[in-house]
C-alpha positions in Angstrom: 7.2 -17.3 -12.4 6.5 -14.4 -10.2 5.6 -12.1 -12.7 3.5 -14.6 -14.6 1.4 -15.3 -11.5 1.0 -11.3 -10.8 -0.2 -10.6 -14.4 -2.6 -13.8 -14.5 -3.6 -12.4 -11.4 -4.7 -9.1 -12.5 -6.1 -10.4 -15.5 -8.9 -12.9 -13.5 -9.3 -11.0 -9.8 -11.8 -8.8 -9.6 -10.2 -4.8 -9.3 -12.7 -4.2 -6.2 -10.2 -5.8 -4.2 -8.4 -2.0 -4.8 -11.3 -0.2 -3.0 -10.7 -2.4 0.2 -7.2 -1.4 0.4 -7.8 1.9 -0.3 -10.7 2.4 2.0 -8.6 0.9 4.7 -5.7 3.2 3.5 -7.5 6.2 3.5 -8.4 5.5 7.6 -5.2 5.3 8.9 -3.7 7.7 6.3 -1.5 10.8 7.7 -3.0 14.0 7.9 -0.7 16.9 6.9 -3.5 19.5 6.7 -4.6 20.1 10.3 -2.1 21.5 13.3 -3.0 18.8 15.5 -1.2 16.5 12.8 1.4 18.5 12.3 1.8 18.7 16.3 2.2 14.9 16.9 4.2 14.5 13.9 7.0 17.1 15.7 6.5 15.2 19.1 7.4 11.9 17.0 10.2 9.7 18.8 13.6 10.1 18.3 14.7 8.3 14.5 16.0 5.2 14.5 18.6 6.2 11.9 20.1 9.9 11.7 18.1 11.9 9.2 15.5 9.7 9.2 12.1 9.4 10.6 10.3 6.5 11.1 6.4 6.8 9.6 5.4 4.8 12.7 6.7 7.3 15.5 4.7 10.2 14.0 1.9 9.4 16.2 0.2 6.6 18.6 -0.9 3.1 17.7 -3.2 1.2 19.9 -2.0 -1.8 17.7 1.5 -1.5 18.6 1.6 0.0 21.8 -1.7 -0.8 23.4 -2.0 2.5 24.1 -5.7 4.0 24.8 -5.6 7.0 22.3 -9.1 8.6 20.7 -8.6 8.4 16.7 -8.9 12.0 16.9 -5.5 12.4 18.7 -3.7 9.9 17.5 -2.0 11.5 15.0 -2.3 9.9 11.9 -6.3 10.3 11.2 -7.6 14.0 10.9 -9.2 15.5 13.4 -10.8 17.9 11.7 -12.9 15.5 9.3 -16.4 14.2 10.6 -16.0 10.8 9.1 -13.5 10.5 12.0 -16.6 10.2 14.3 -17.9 7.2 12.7 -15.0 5.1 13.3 -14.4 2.8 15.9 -12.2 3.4 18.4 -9.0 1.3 18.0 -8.9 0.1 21.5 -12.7 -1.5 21.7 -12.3 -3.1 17.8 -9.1 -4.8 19.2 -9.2 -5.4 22.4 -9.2 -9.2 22.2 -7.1 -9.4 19.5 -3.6 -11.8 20.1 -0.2 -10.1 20.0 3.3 -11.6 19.8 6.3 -11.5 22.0 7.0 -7.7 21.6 3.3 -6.5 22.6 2.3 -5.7 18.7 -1.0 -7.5 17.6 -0.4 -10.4 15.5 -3.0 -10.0 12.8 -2.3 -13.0 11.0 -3.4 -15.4 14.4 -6.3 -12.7 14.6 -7.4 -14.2 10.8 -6.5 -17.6 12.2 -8.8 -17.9 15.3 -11.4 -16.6 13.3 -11.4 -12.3 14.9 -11.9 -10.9 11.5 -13.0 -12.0 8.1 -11.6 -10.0 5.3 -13.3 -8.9 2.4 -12.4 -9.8 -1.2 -14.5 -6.5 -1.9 -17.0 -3.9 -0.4 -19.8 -6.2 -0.5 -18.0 -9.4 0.4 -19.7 -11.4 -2.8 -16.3 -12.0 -4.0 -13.7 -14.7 -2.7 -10.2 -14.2 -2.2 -7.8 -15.6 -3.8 -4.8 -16.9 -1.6 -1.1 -17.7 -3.1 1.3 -20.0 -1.1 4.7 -19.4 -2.0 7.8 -17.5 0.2 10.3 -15.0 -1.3 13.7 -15.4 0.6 15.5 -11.5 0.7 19.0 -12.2 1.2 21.0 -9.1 1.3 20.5 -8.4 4.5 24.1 -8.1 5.5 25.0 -10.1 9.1 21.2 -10.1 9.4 19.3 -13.2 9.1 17.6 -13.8 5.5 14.1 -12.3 5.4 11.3 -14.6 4.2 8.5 -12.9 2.3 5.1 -15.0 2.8 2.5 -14.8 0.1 0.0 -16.9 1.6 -0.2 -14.5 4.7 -0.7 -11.4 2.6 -3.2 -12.9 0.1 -5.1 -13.7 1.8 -6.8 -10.5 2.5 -4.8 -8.5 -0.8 -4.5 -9.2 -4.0 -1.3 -9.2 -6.5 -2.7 -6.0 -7.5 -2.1 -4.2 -4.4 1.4 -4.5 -4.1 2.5 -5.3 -8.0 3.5 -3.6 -9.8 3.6 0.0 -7.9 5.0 -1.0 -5.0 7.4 -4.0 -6.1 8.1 -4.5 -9.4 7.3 -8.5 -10.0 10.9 -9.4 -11.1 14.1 -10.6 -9.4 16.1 -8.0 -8.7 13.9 -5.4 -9.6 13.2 -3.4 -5.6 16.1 -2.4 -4.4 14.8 -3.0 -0.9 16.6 -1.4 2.2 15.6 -0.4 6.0 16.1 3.0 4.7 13.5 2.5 2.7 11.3 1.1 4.6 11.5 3.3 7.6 10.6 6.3 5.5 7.2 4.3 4.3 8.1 3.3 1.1 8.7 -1.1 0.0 7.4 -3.0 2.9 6.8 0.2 4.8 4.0 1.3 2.6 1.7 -0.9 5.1 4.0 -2.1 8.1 4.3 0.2 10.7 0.9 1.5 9.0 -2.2 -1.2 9.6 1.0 -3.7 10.0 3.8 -4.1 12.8 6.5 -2.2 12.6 9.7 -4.2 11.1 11.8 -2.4 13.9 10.0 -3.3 16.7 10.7 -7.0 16.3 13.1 -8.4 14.2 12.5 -12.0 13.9 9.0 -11.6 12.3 11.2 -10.7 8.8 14.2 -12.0 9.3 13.6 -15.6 10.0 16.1 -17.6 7.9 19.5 -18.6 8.9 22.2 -16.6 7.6 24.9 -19.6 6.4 27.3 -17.2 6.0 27.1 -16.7 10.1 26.9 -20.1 10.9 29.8 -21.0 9.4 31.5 -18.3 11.7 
């Protein structure tokens, strides 16, 4: 069913969703080229898992942190490219925006009340096309099962954007770990980008009762 809704999709949504993502990509993108990248990336905080190093410490997020940080020292735009000018500062675009229990901006209550209005494409003509259906991950050990919400993430992506590249649209298919995610690839290739980090509070991923606990 999955897959048949992803290739339909791909087949009637107009590809200029991709150049939305990929604008918004390209502005939080990390920069490896410039020494002021490369020195916030080796002040990053320590890993949350030996070896590894999570893509959300190498640098400062006014999303997740609140923290008051020009784009131009943030670590994760470059500072040495002028387009970096003509962005908005994090801290004045956001400022109002709501954030949940753990201090992180909740951007799906930001859609909600109304804060921002997505665009289908780069001239907003287009509308989006939102999909209501959850994905429950249950290998997730002693963990509570994680529920995967379409309807929040359609409806400002399409099925393009994450199918097939970044999970392959069939059961079984995305052998999807914290490893994995921590080091920015699965889930990661967004959260703890321009999305919260999935260490930084739990319960926004792994929402469902685990049975195998309860009956503990």
């Amino acid at each position: 069913m999955t897959q048949a809704m992803s290739e339909r999709s791909q087949k009637t949504l107009p590809m200029n969703g991709w150049w939305c993502v990929l604008v918004l990509m390209a502005c939080f993108c990390f920069s490896t080229s410039s020494h002021a990248a490369e020195s916030a990336f080796t002040d990053a905080a320590n890993p949350s898992e030996p070896g590894i190093t999570a893509v959300w410490s190498r640098g400062l997020h006014f999303q997740t942190e609140g923290e008051v940080v020009p784009l131009a020292e943030d670590g994760i735009h470059d500072p040495t490219n002028d387009a970096v000018k003509l962005l908005q500062e994090p801290y004045e675009a956001m400022a109002e925006f709501p954030r949940d229990s753990q201090g992180i901006i909740d951007w799906v209550q930001t859609l909600r009340q109304g804060l921002i209005d997505p665009r289908m494409s780069l001239n907003g003509e287009e509308e989006m096309y939102p999909v209501d259906f959850d994905i429950i991950f249950k290998n997730t050990g002693s963990m509570p099962h994680v529920r995967f919400p379409h309807l929040q993430h359609t409806e400002w992506l399409t099925c393009a954007n994450c199918h097939p590249l970044i999970f392959i649209p069939q059961k079984g298919g995305n052998p999807v770990s914290m490893s994995a995610i921590i080091q920015g690839e699965y889930c990661g290739v967004c959260h703890g980008k321009v999305a919260f980090p999935p260490t930084m509070n739990c319960g926004r991923c792994h929402s469902v009762p685990n049975q195998a606990n309860l009956r503990r």
